[in-house]
Structures are given as C-alpha cells and as structure tokens.
N, C-alpha and C positions, 0 to 999 in steps of 0.2 A: 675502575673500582672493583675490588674484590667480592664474590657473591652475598659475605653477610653485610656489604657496606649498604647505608640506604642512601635512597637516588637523594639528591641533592638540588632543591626546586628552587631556582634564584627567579630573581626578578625575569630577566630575558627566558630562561628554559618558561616561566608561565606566557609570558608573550607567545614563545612557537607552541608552545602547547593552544593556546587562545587562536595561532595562526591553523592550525592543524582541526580545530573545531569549524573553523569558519568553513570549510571544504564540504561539507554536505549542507552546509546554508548556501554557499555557492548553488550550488545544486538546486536545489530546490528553489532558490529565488529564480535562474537562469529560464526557466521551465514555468514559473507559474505565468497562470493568464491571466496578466494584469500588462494593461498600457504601459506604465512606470518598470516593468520586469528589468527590461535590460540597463536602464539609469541605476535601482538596485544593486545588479547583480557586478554590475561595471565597480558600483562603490564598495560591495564586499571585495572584490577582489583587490581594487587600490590600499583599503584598511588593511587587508592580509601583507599586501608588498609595503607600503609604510611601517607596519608594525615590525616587518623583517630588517628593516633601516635601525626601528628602534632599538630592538635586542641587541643590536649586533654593537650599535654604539654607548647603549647603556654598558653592555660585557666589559666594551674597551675600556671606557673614562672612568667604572669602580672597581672595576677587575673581578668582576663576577662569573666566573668561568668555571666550568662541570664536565666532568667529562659525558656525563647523561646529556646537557644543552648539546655540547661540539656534538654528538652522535644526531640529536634530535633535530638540530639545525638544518643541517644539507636534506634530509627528509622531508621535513613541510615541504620547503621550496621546493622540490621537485614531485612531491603530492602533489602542492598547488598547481603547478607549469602543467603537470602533465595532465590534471582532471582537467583544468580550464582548455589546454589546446584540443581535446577531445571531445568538450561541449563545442568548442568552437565548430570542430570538423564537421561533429555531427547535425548541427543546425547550417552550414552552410560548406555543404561536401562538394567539393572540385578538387580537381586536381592538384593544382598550387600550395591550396591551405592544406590537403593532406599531406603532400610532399615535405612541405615545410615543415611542418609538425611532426613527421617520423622523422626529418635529421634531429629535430631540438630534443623528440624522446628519446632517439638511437644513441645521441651523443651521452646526452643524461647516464644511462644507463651503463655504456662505456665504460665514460670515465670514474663511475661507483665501482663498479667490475677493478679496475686500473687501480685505483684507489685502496681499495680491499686487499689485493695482491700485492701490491707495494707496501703496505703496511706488514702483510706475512711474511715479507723480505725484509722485514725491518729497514725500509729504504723509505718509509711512507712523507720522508721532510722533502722529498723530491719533489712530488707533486703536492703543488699549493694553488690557491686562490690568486690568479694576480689581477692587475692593473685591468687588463683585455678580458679576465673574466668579469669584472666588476661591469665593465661597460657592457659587456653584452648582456646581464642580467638588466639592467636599465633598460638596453632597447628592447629587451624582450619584453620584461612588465608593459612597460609602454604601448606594445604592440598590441600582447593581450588584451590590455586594457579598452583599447580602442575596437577592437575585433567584438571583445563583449558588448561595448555600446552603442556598436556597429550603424547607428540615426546620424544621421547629417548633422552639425552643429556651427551653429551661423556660418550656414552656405559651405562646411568645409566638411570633405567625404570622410569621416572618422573612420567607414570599414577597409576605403581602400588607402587609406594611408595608413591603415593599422596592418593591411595585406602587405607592404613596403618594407614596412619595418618590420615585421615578422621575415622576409626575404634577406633583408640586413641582419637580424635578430641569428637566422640561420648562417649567414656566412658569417659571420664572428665567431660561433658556435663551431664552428668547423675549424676555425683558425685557433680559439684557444685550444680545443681538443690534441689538432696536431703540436701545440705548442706543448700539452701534457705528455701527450706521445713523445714528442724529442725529449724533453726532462727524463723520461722514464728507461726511454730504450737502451741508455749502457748497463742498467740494472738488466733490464726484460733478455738481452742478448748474452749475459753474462752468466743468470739462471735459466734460462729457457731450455 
C-alpha cells in the first residue's frame, strides 16, 4: 500500500496482532513464581500457535488478505519462536538446547534476509512457504510447547521429548532453508 493508504485491520491481521501481544504474557507467565507457571505459560504459547492456524485459515476460506497481515504474519511467528526458544535456553542452558536453537534462529533470520533481497530482485515468487515448511513449523511448536512444560505427564518425559523434536524441529529447518537456497540461487548467481 501506498504511504497515505490506511492499514487495513481484517479479522486474521487482529489475530497476529493478538498473537504478537501474547509475547510479553509469555513472559511474564514463564517467569512468575507460581506452581501452575509452566502449564500457563505452555498454554499461552499453544493459543499463540492455534491462533496462527486460525488466521492463516480464516485469510484462505474469506479471502481476507492485507498486505499489512502478509507483512505482519511471518513476524509474530518468528517473535514468538524466537522469544520462546530463548526463555527456553535461558531456564535450561546446555549445550544442545542452545545449539538447536541458534540453527532455528540462524535460519529464521536467513531466510528474512533471502526474502527481503529476493523481493529487491523482484524475484520474491521464488521463494515461498511450502509443504516441508509447514511441517517443520508443527514440529517446532510442538517441540517448544513441550520444552515450555517441561513436567513429566502420565509417566512420559515432556522436556526430553520436546529436546527430540526440537533436534528434528532443527534438521527440517536446515532442509527447507537449503530448499529456499536452491529456489533462490539462479537469481542470487545471476545478480550477485
């Protein structure tokens, strides 16, 4: 949209807006001293990654699309991924977890950078959203999710199987990246 246009608030762009709020309630729940903290802080985070499901399919099925939501979208989500894998680290710092969590923000970050420049190349229908990104966004939530509620749950280790899939979560992460990378590089070598 052009500078005097105004932003255009639909149903979904108020969901990631709503999603983008819950990120210092994150916070703050993650952190208070309370018994219940991490059941909480597990459940903001799930409403934030459901409500991402929501928007994304209410946009589809009325066709409520902005170009402020498409900008605002890809942001929560990687707000969220990236606050949350950071409380994660910082309440249970090893190695692993931090490893794993600078490929997921390294990549993050990448492929915005990727993104950004492919669009300045007016090339930016290259790189898209596909199939193997979608799944790795699942096993990540999932991972995060479990990493947040890190207590045992009838008899089954929620932190170290959220440690797992976060290790999965990462090689995915790594494989749709190089997949954005091959889409991208006859442009990247063409102008480079």
């Amino acid at each position: 949209p052009d500078a005097g246009e105004a932003v255009k608030l639909t149903i979904p762009t108020m969901l990631t807006l709503f999603r983008i709020v819950l990120i210092p309630v994150l916070v703050v729940v993650f952190y208070w001293n309370n018994r219940w903290a991490n059941v909480l802080a597990c459940a903001v985070f799930v409403v934030g990654a459901l409500t991402d499901i929501l928007d994304g399919w209410i946009a589809r099925k009325y066709h409520m699309f902005s170009a402020f939501g498409a900008f605002l979208d890809p942001v929560a989500d990687k707000l969220a991924v990236t606050i949350a894998l950071f409380l994660i680290v910082q309440w249970h710092h090893t190695v692993p977890i931090a490893l794993l969590s600078a490929v997921i923000v390294g990549r993050e970050i990448t492929i915005s950078a990727l993104r950004e420049w492919m669009a300045q190349m007016g090339a930016h229908g290259l790189v898209k959203v596909a199939g193997l990104g979608k799944l790795k966004t699942i096993v990540q939530m999932t991972a995060i999710s479990l990493l947040i509620f890190r207590e045992p749950l009838l008899g089954l280790p929620m932190f170290l199987i959220g440690e797992w899939l976060l290790g999965v979560a990462a090689a995915l992460t790594l494989w749709a990246g190089a997949d954005y990378l091959r889409a991208a590089w006859p442009t990247m070598r063409k102008r480079g």
